[in-house]
C-alpha positions, 0 to 999 in steps of 0.5 A: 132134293132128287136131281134128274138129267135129260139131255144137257139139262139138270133138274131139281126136283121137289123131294117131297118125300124127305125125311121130317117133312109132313104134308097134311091132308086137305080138302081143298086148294083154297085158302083165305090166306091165299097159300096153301103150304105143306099139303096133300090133295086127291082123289076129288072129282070135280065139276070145276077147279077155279084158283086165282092169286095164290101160292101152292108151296111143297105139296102133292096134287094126285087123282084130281079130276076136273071137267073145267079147270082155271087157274090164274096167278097160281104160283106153285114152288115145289109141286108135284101132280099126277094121275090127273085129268084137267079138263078144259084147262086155262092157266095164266100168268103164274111161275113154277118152281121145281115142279113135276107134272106127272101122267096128267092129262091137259088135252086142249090146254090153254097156257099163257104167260106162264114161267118155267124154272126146274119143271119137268113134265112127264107122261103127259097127253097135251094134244092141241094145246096151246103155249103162249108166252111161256117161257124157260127161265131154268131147267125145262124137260118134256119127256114122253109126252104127247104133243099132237097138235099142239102150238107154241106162240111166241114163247121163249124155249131156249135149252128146253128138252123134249125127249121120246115125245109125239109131236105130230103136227106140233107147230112151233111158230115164231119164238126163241128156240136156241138150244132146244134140244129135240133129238129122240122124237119123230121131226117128220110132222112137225111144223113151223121149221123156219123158226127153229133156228139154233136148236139141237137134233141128232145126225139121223134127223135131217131127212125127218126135218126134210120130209117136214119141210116137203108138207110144209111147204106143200112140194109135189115130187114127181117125174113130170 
Protein backbone atom coordinates (compact mmCIF):
# COMPACT_ATOMS: atom_id res chain seq x y z
CA UNK A 1 0.00 0.00 0.00
CA UNK A 2 1.55 3.67 -0.99
CA UNK A 3 1.35 6.16 1.98
CA UNK A 4 1.07 10.06 1.68
CA UNK A 5 1.37 12.63 4.72
CA UNK A 6 -0.14 15.93 4.72
CA UNK A 7 0.20 17.95 7.68
CA UNK A 8 -0.14 15.43 10.88
CA UNK A 9 -2.06 13.26 8.84
CA UNK A 10 -0.91 9.81 7.40
CA UNK A 11 -2.93 8.22 4.61
CA UNK A 12 -3.12 4.91 3.35
CA UNK A 13 -3.63 4.58 -0.20
CA UNK A 14 -5.36 1.86 -2.40
CA UNK A 15 -2.34 0.88 -4.38
CA UNK A 16 -3.92 -0.48 -7.18
CA UNK A 17 -1.34 -0.92 -9.12
CA UNK A 18 0.56 -3.68 -6.92
CA UNK A 19 2.17 -6.32 -8.38
CA UNK A 20 -0.11 -9.72 -9.28
CA UNK A 21 -3.37 -7.65 -8.71
CA UNK A 22 -5.63 -7.30 -11.92
CA UNK A 23 -8.43 -5.09 -12.35
CA UNK A 24 -10.95 -6.29 -15.41
CA UNK A 25 -12.55 -4.01 -17.49
CA UNK A 26 -16.41 -3.57 -17.09
CA UNK A 27 -19.20 -1.81 -18.29
CA UNK A 28 -21.03 -0.97 -15.83
CA UNK A 29 -21.20 -0.54 -11.70
CA UNK A 30 -24.30 -2.52 -11.29
CA UNK A 31 -24.31 -5.83 -10.07
CA UNK A 32 -26.81 -8.18 -8.95
CA UNK A 33 -24.82 -9.34 -6.38
CA UNK A 34 -24.50 -5.93 -5.16
CA UNK A 35 -20.30 -6.04 -5.19
CA UNK A 36 -18.33 -5.12 -7.92
CA UNK A 37 -14.63 -6.26 -6.93
CA UNK A 38 -11.57 -5.89 -8.52
CA UNK A 39 -12.36 -3.53 -11.69
CA UNK A 40 -11.74 -0.71 -14.01
CA UNK A 41 -14.48 1.65 -15.50
CA UNK A 42 -14.07 4.75 -17.87
CA UNK A 43 -14.36 6.54 -20.32
CA UNK A 44 -18.68 6.57 -20.41
CA UNK A 45 -20.86 9.31 -20.93
CA UNK A 46 -23.88 9.29 -19.23
CA UNK A 47 -27.30 10.90 -18.67
CA UNK A 48 -27.73 9.50 -15.15
CA UNK A 49 -25.31 7.14 -12.75
CA UNK A 50 -27.86 5.72 -10.07
CA UNK A 51 -26.21 3.13 -7.36
CA UNK A 52 -27.78 2.05 -4.30
CA UNK A 53 -26.92 -0.68 -1.73
CA UNK A 54 -23.70 -1.70 -3.07
CA UNK A 55 -20.11 -2.47 -2.41
CA UNK A 56 -17.11 -1.17 -4.85
CA UNK A 57 -14.05 -3.02 -3.68
CA UNK A 58 -10.08 -2.32 -5.14
CA UNK A 59 -11.07 -0.63 -8.28
CA UNK A 60 -10.53 2.48 -10.80
CA UNK A 61 -13.47 4.89 -11.71
CA UNK A 62 -11.54 7.17 -14.55
CA UNK A 63 -13.08 9.83 -17.34
CA UNK A 64 -17.06 9.05 -15.94
CA UNK A 65 -19.10 11.69 -16.77
CA UNK A 66 -22.53 11.96 -15.70
CA UNK A 67 -25.45 14.88 -15.99
CA UNK A 68 -26.85 13.33 -12.69
CA UNK A 69 -25.59 11.29 -10.35
CA UNK A 70 -27.22 9.40 -7.10
CA UNK A 71 -25.54 7.22 -5.09
CA UNK A 72 -26.79 5.72 -1.76
CA UNK A 73 -25.65 2.94 0.39
CA UNK A 74 -22.35 2.88 -1.65
CA UNK A 75 -19.75 1.50 0.15
CA UNK A 76 -16.41 1.94 -1.40
CA UNK A 77 -13.09 0.03 0.13
CA UNK A 78 -9.90 0.79 -1.84
CA UNK A 79 -11.10 3.20 -4.82
CA UNK A 80 -9.84 5.62 -6.83
CA UNK A 81 -11.72 8.34 -9.25
CA UNK A 82 -10.50 10.59 -11.38
CA UNK A 83 -10.93 12.81 -14.29
CA UNK A 84 -14.45 12.71 -13.64
CA UNK A 85 -17.17 15.18 -13.75
CA UNK A 86 -20.34 14.02 -11.34
CA UNK A 87 -23.21 16.40 -12.23
CA UNK A 88 -25.82 16.96 -9.88
CA UNK A 89 -24.27 14.67 -7.47
CA UNK A 90 -26.33 13.30 -4.00
CA UNK A 91 -24.57 10.72 -1.79
CA UNK A 92 -25.80 9.33 1.24
CA UNK A 93 -25.14 7.11 4.02
CA UNK A 94 -22.03 5.36 2.67
CA UNK A 95 -18.16 4.93 4.17
CA UNK A 96 -15.15 5.05 2.21
CA UNK A 97 -12.37 3.19 2.86
CA UNK A 98 -8.96 4.15 1.43
CA UNK A 99 -10.24 6.28 -1.18
CA UNK A 100 -8.80 8.72 -3.58
CA UNK A 101 -10.85 11.29 -5.42
CA UNK A 102 -8.76 12.70 -7.98
CA UNK A 103 -9.22 15.81 -10.49
CA UNK A 104 -13.06 15.35 -10.22
CA UNK A 105 -15.56 17.72 -10.39
CA UNK A 106 -18.42 17.41 -7.82
CA UNK A 107 -19.99 21.12 -8.31
CA UNK A 108 -23.04 21.64 -5.90
CA UNK A 109 -22.65 18.10 -4.49
CA UNK A 110 -24.84 17.10 -1.95
CA UNK A 111 -23.00 14.57 0.74
CA UNK A 112 -24.93 13.46 3.59
CA UNK A 113 -24.18 11.03 6.29
CA UNK A 114 -21.13 9.79 4.70
CA UNK A 115 -17.97 8.33 6.79
CA UNK A 116 -14.48 8.93 6.15
CA UNK A 117 -11.59 6.51 6.86
CA UNK A 118 -8.20 7.18 4.80
CA UNK A 119 -9.69 9.51 2.05
CA UNK A 120 -7.85 11.86 0.15
CA UNK A 121 -9.39 14.31 -1.96
CA UNK A 122 -7.14 15.70 -4.48
CA UNK A 123 -7.77 18.54 -7.08
CA UNK A 124 -11.36 18.76 -6.77
CA UNK A 125 -13.91 21.64 -7.81
CA UNK A 126 -16.52 21.17 -5.11
CA UNK A 127 -18.03 24.72 -5.27
CA UNK A 128 -21.31 25.04 -3.36
CA UNK A 129 -21.37 21.83 -2.11
CA UNK A 130 -22.82 20.93 1.01
CA UNK A 131 -21.31 18.32 3.95
CA UNK A 132 -24.01 17.14 6.31
CA UNK A 133 -22.98 14.62 8.84
CA UNK A 134 -19.75 13.58 7.37
CA UNK A 135 -17.79 12.58 9.55
CA UNK A 136 -13.86 11.82 10.08
CA UNK A 137 -13.25 8.40 11.37
CA UNK A 138 -9.49 8.29 10.20
CA UNK A 139 -6.93 9.89 7.85
CA UNK A 140 -9.01 12.75 5.95
CA UNK A 141 -7.06 15.47 3.44
CA UNK A 142 -8.33 18.03 0.93
CA UNK A 143 -5.59 19.17 -1.03
CA UNK A 144 -5.70 21.67 -3.73
CA UNK A 145 -9.24 21.60 -3.88
CA UNK A 146 -11.73 24.42 -4.29
CA UNK A 147 -14.35 24.71 -1.97
CA UNK A 148 -15.85 28.03 -2.87
CA UNK A 149 -19.18 28.40 -1.31
CA UNK A 150 -19.37 25.25 0.03
CA UNK A 151 -21.10 24.21 3.73
CA UNK A 152 -20.21 22.06 6.40
CA UNK A 153 -23.33 21.00 8.68
CA UNK A 154 -22.83 19.30 11.52
CA UNK A 155 -20.17 17.27 10.75
CA UNK A 156 -17.40 15.69 12.60
CA UNK A 157 -13.61 16.96 11.05
CA UNK A 158 -11.88 16.47 13.69
CA UNK A 159 -7.84 16.27 12.76
CA UNK A 160 -9.02 16.53 9.10
CA UNK A 161 -6.68 18.67 6.72
CA UNK A 162 -7.22 21.07 4.17
CA UNK A 163 -3.95 22.03 2.44
CA UNK A 164 -3.55 24.98 -0.61
CA UNK A 165 -7.44 24.94 -1.12
CA UNK A 166 -9.79 28.21 -1.87
CA UNK A 167 -12.28 28.37 0.54
CA UNK A 168 -13.73 31.40 -0.25
CA UNK A 169 -16.91 31.91 1.52
CA UNK A 170 -16.81 28.23 2.56
CA UNK A 171 -19.19 28.11 5.83
CA UNK A 172 -18.26 26.04 8.71
CA UNK A 173 -21.32 25.89 10.58
CA UNK A 174 -21.62 24.13 13.98
CA UNK A 175 -19.68 20.91 14.36
CA UNK A 176 -16.65 19.14 15.51
CA UNK A 177 -13.54 20.65 14.34
CA UNK A 178 -10.72 19.77 16.83
CA UNK A 179 -7.61 19.64 15.31
CA UNK A 180 -8.38 20.47 11.69
CA UNK A 181 -5.64 21.58 10.42
CA UNK A 182 -6.18 24.82 7.84
CA UNK A 183 -2.69 26.39 7.84
CA UNK A 184 -1.77 26.87 4.04
CA UNK A 185 -5.12 28.19 2.55
CA UNK A 186 -6.61 31.81 2.52
CA UNK A 187 -8.82 32.10 6.05
CA UNK A 188 -9.72 35.62 4.77
CA UNK A 189 -13.36 34.62 3.60
CA UNK A 190 -14.37 31.87 5.28
CA UNK A 191 -17.34 31.94 7.38
CA UNK A 192 -19.08 30.62 10.54
CA UNK A 193 -15.29 31.42 12.75
CA UNK A 194 -17.32 30.82 16.10
CA UNK A 195 -17.32 27.39 15.29
CA UNK A 196 -13.93 26.62 14.56
CA UNK A 197 -12.75 25.99 17.89
CA UNK A 198 -9.58 23.99 18.74
CA UNK A 199 -8.64 23.84 15.18
CA UNK A 200 -4.91 24.35 13.82
CA UNK A 201 -3.63 27.58 11.83
CA UNK A 202 -0.29 28.88 11.01
CA UNK A 203 1.28 32.04 13.25
CA UNK A 204 0.89 34.52 9.78
CA UNK A 205 -3.18 33.55 9.75
CA UNK A 206 -4.69 35.78 12.52
CA UNK A 207 -4.95 38.70 10.70
CA UNK A 208 -6.92 36.30 7.54
CA UNK A 209 -9.14 35.15 10.60
CA UNK A 210 -9.54 38.97 11.83
CA UNK A 211 -10.47 40.22 8.36
CA UNK A 212 -13.03 37.28 8.30
CA UNK A 213 -14.35 38.11 11.50
CA UNK A 214 -14.75 41.94 10.23
CA UNK A 215 -17.32 40.44 7.09
CA UNK A 216 -18.85 38.21 9.43
CA UNK A 217 -20.03 40.20 11.66
CA UNK A 218 -20.56 43.24 9.23
CA UNK A 219 -18.26 45.91 11.34
CA UNK A 220 -17.93 49.20 9.61
CA UNK A 221 -14.26 50.67 10.07
CA UNK A 222 -14.24 54.08 9.91
CA UNK A 223 -13.11 57.63 11.53
CA UNK A 224 -16.60 59.04 12.44
Amino acid sequence: MDTLTFGRVRLTLPGLDEPGLYLSNVGTLDNPRGMVQDFAYSDADLRSLEITDTQLITGRISGVRSKRTHFEALNLHGVEITRSDLGTISWSESKLTRVVLRDCKLMGAALDGLVLDDVLVEGCKLDFATFEKVRATGPVAFVNCVLSEATFTDCDLTDVVFSECTLRLTEFEAGRYRGTDLRGNTLATIRGLANLKKVRIDPGQEADLAQALVAELDITLGDD
